[in-house]
N, C-alpha and C positions, 0 to 999 in steps of 0.2 A: 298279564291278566287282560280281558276285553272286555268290554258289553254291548250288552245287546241295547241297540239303537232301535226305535220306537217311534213312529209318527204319530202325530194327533190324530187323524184319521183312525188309522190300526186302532187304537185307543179305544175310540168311539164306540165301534162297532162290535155290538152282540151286547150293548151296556140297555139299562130300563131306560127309558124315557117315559116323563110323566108332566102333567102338564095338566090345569083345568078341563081339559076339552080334550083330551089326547092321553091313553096308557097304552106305553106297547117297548118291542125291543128297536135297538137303531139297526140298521142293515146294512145302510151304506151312509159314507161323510164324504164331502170334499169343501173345499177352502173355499167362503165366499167373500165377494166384494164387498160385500157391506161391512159399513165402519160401524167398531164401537169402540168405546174410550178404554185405554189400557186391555184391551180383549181381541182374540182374532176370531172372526166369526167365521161357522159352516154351514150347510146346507145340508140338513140329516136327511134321510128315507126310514120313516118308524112306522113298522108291522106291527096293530093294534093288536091289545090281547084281547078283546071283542069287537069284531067286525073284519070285511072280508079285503077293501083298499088299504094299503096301503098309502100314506101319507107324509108332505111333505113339511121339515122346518126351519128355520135358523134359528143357530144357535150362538151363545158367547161362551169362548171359552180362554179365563184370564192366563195369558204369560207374564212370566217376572216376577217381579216381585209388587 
């Protein structure tokens, strides 16, 4: 039996993002520098679902336990 292996990124992408100031879909991820505690952070590109830029975020996303 195998499985199918999955990265955080692949994950990400085509998922809502939502945010006071920002609703839209994510488009693209990749893995950013910046530190959070227990968390590996990325850098989204989220396609608003009203208006025409796209725009950019970091985000935290926890591993482990």
């Amino acid at each position: 039996m195998s499985a199918n292996l999955y990265s955080i990124e692949s994950l990400l992408v085509g998922k809502a993002y939502r945010s006071r100031t920002l609703e839209g879909i994510i488009q693209d991820a990749e893995k950013s520098d910046v530190y959070y505690q227990d968390a590996e952070a990325y850098l989204v590109r989220v396609r608003p679902t009203h208006g025409l830029n796209d725009t950019y975020r970091t985000i935290a996303v926890k591993v482990g336990n």
